[in-house]
N, C-alpha and C positions, 0 to 999 in steps of 0.2 A: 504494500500500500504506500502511496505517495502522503505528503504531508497534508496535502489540501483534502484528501478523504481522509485521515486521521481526526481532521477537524471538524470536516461534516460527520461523519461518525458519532465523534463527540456532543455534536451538537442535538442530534438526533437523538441521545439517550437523554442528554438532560433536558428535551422536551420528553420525553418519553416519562422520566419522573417528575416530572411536572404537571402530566395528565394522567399519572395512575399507571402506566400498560407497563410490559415486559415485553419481550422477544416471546414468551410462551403467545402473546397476543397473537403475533404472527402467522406463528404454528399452529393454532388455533385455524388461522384464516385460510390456510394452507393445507387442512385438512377438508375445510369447509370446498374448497374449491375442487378436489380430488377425494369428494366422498368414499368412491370404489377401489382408492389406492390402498394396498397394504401398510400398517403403519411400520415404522422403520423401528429397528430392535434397535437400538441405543437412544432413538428418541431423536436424532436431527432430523432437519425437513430443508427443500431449498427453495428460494424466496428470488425471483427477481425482482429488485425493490430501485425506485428512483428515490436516493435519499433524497435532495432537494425537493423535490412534490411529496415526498411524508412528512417534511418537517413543516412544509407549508400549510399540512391539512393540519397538524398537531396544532398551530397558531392558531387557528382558529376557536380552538377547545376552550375553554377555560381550565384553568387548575383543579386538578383533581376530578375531573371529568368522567377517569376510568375507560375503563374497555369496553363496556358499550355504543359510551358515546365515541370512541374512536373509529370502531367497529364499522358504524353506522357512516361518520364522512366520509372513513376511508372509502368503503364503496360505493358510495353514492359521487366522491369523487373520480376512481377507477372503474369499476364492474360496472354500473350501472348504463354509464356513455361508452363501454364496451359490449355488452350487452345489446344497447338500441344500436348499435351500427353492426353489431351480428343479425340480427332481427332486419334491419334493413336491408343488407346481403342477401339474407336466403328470402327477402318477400321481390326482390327484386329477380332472384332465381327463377323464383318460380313464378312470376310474369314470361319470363322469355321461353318457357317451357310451354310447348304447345297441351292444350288441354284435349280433353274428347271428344270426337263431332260427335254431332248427333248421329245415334245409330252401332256407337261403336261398342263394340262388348256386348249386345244385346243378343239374345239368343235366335236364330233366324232371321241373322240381318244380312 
């Protein structure tokens, strides 16, 4: 690690205690997301994480906030508008996908 992520590092835990959460939050979220994954025998999990836009959502917290309400901006500022443009993808799939004429699949057509 460079000095400059040492710092953001830093900075990201002491929002971190500033709102309550831990790393278990994380992992937490990281299970949530990969319900059907085996959980890992020692307990790590891997996160790709933008520190700069978690410390951003943590700002927004007030002290002592906890892990719900972390919970909650995190994905409402990640998953959420991940989400509606997954959802916009496959509605837009399936516009260009021709549907059934009339007649088709029918028995004796």
């Amino acid at each position: 690690m460079k000095g400059d992520e040492y710092q953001e590092l830093e900075e990201l835990e002491r929002e971190f205690r500033r709102v309550g959460i831990t790393w278990q939050t994380f992992a937490m979220l990281s299970r949530q997301n990969a319900p059907n994954s085996a959980p890992s025998t020692n307990g790590s999990f891997g996160l790709g994480l933008d520190i700069a836009a978690t410390v951003a959502v943590l700002r927004t917290l007030p002290d002592g906030a906890g892990e719900a309400a972390f919970v909650n901006a995190f994905k409402g500022t990640f998953a959420e508008p991940f989400d509606r443009r997954a959802q916009r993808a496959r509605r837009a799939e399936d516009r260009k996908r021709p549907g059934p004429t009339s007649g088709e699949g029918e028995a004796g057509a």
